[in-house]
N, C-alpha and C positions, 0 to 999 in steps of 0.2 A: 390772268383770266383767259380764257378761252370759249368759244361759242360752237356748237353743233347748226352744221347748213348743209343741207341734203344728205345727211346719212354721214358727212366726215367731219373729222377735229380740225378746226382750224386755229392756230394763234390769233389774236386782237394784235389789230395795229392803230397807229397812231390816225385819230378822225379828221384830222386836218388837211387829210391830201396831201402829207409831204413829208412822212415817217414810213412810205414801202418802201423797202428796196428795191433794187434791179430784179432779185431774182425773184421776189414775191411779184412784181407786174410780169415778169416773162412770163411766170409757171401759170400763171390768169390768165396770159395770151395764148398759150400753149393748150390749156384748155378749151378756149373759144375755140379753137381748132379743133379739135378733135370730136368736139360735138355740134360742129359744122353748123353753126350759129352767125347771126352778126353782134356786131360789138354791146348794139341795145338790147338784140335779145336775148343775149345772159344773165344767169343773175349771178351775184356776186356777193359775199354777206357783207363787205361793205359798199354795194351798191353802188351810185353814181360815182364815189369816189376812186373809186379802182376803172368804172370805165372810162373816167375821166383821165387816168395813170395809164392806160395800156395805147387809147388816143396821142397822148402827146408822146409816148415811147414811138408810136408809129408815123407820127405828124400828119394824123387825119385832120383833114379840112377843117378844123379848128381844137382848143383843149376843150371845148365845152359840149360840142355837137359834133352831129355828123349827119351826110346826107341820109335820108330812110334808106333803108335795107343797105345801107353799104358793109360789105363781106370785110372779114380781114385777112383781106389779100394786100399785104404789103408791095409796094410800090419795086422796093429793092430789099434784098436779104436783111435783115435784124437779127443783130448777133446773137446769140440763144434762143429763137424765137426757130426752127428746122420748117422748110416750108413745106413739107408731109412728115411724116409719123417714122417713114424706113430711115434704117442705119445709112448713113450717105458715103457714098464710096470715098478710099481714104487712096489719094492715089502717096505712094512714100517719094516719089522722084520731085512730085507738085511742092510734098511738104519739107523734102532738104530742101529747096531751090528755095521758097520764101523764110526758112527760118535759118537758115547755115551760116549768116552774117550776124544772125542777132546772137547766135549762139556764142559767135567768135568777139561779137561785142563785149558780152558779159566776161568774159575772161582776159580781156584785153585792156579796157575802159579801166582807170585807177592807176595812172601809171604804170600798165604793164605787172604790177606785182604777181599776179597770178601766171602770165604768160608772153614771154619778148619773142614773137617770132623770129626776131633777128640775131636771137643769143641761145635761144633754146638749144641743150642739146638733143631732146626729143619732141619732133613739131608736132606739131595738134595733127588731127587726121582731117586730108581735105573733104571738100562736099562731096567728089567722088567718094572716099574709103567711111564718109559718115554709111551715105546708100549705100553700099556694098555691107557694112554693119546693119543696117538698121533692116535690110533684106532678107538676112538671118535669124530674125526674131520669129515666133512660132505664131499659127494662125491665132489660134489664142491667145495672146498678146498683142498681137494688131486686131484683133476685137474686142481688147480694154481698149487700144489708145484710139482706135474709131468714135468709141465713144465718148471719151472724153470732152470737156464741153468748151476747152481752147488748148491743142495739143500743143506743148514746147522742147522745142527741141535740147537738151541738155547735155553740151563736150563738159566733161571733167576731168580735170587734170590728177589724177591717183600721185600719192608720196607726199601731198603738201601738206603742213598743219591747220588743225581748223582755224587758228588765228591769221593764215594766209587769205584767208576766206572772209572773215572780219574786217582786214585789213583794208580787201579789194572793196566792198560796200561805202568804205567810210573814204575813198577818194575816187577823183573823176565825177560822174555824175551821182547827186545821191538828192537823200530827202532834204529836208530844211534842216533838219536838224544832224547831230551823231548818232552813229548808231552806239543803242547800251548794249553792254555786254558786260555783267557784273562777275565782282571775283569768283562767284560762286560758278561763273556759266563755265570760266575761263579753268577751274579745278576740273568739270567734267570736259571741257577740250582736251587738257593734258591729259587724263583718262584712258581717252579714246587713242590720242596718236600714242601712249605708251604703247596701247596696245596693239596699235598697228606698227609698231616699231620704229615710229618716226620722231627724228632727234634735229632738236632747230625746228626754224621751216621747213627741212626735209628738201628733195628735190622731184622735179615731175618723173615717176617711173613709167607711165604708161597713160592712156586714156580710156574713161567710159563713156558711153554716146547710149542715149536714151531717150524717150519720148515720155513727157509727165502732164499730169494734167496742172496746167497753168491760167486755169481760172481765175478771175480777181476774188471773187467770192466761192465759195463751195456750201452745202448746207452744214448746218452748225447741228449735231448729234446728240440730246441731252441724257445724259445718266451717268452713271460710274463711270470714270474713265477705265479703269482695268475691262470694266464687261464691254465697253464700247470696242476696244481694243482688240479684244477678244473675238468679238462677232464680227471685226473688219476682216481678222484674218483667218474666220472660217468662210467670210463670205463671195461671193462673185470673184473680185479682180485677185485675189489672191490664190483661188484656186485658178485661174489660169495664166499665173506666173507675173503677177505683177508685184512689188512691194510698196513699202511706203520710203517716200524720199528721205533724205539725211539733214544734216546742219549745211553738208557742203552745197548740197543738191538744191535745196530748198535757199542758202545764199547766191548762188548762179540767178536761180531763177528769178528772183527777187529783185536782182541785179538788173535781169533785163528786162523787169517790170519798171524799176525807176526810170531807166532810160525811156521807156516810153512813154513812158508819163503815169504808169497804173500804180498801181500798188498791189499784193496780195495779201490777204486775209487784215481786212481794218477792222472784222467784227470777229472772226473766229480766230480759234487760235491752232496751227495745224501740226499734228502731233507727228513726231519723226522719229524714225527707227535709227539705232547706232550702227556705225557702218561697219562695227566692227564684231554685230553680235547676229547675224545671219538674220536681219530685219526684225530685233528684239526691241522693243520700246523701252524696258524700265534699264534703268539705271543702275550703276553700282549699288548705290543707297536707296535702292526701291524707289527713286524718283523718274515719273517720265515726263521725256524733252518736250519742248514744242516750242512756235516759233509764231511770230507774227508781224504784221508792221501796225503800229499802234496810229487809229482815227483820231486820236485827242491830241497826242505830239507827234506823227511824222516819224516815227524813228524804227528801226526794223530791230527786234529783241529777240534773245533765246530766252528761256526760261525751262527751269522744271518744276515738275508740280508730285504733289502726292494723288494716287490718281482717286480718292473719294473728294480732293477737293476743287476738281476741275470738272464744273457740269453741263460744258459745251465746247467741242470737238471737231476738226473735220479732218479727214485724211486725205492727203495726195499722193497717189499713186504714182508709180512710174515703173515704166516696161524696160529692159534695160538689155541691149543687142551682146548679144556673143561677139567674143573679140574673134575668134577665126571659127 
């Protein structure tokens, strides 16, 4: 069910004050902003309760009040919450320097399986040659990943099977549980490295360095998956050179969500292009991929669906640097 408040559709949430999510309280707070309000004089169609949810996101002076007139002007930055309206400058030197380690994490953590800098015979690119890649990316592309709403950094190591990728999740640090990866996923793996020519685990040919958006949540998309699909890649980030991530792509990042302790996608589930079909989503068998880490049990899955039966989506983009 759903309710009309001031002219928009909004979803029904849960009346108890403790069924929003993150990003339904940010997008409430983000609105206070913009219509240059304080927190009481908004309204909200669920009322107290949401002001009561955007208060404790911000830890005003208590969850139940706050002083009269008090603005929300956060004390310190709140992650998703931009403290004006403009695109905030993206500097690329600021963003290899805090993510260049976490990157080298994900490929590292798990026993090395993905990558032994000390046996390699092709080593990862340092932070220097990530920036000097990531420098080459066109303006429009560094105006998808500007906006992105937590830009992460992604080394991939090209030549390896996606079961190397599987592999690397399921040691080192990881969820509480294993990860699933059922026969079925493991036929469309093979699939994919036949077609990429890769026999065994293959070995590291080369590397891709990109910037994705690594959100924990993303908005969940409802309709046909095929026309969702469709309208992603007539829309915005696509026309200005971004795609959507892969199995490899999207287990890196994942990787370096557990390490920190996040998770990505507990509610949606986010659909990925094969690496081997020039960002094609469906499948050999008219199925398309997607991927998640499951809220119920911890555990991080691929999956494919037929797309009239998957009716909530989100896509993760990523901007992907020229190798020279």
């Amino acid at each position: 069910m759903s309710e009309t408040y001031a002219g928009e559709e909004r979803r029904s949430v849960g009346r108890d004050g403790t069924n929003f999510t993150e990003e339904q309280v940010e997008n409430a707070g983000k609105r206070v902003l913009m219509e240059k309000k304080t927190i009481d004089e908004s309204e909200f169609t669920e009322g107290d309760l949401m002001r009561t949810a955007i208060k404790k996101k911000l830890g005003v002076v208590s969850a139940t009040s706050a002083a009269e007139g008090q603005r929300f002007e956060p004390a310190a930055a709140v992650p998703g919450i931009p403290e004006s309206q403009e695109v905030p400058e993206f500097s690329l030197e600021k963003f290899a320097e805090a993510n260049y380690d976490k990157a080298i994490n994900a490929l590292t953590d798990g026993e090395k399986v993905l990558y032994n800098p000390e046996t390699a015979a092709i080593k990862a690119p340092s932070k220097e040659d990530v920036l000097a890649r990531l420098s080459r990316l066109t303006p429009d592309q560094l105006e998808v990943a500007r906006k992105f709403k937590r830009p992460v950094l992604v080394i991939e190591p090209e030549g390896l099977s996606y079961g190397k990728f599987v592999d690397n999740l399921n040691r080192g640090t990881r969820t509480r549980n294993d990860v699933i990866v059922t026969d079925s996923r493991k036929e469309q793996f093979a699939l994919q490295d036949k077609a990429l020519g890769i026999k065994g685990d293959g070995a590291v040919t080369g590397w891709i360095v990109g910037i994705a958006e690594g959100a924990d949540e993303l908005d969940g998309k409802s309709g046909i998956l095929e026309n969702l699909t469709n309208n992603w890649e007539r829309g915005e980030q696509a026309k200005k050179g971004a795609v959507l991530v892969d199995h490899s792509k999207f287990a890196l990042m994942e990787k370096q969500a557990i390490i920190e302790g996040r998770r990505l996608d507990r509610v949606n589930w986010s659909v990925f292009s094969r690496r081997d079909n020039n960002n094609e989503t469906v499948c050999e068998d008219g199925l398309v991929s997607d991927g998640r880490c499951s809220e119920r049990d911890d555990h991080v899955g691929f999956s494919e669906s037929y797309p009239s039966d998957r009716y909530s989506a989100c896509f993760r983009a990523i901007v992907i640097a020229p190798k020279s």
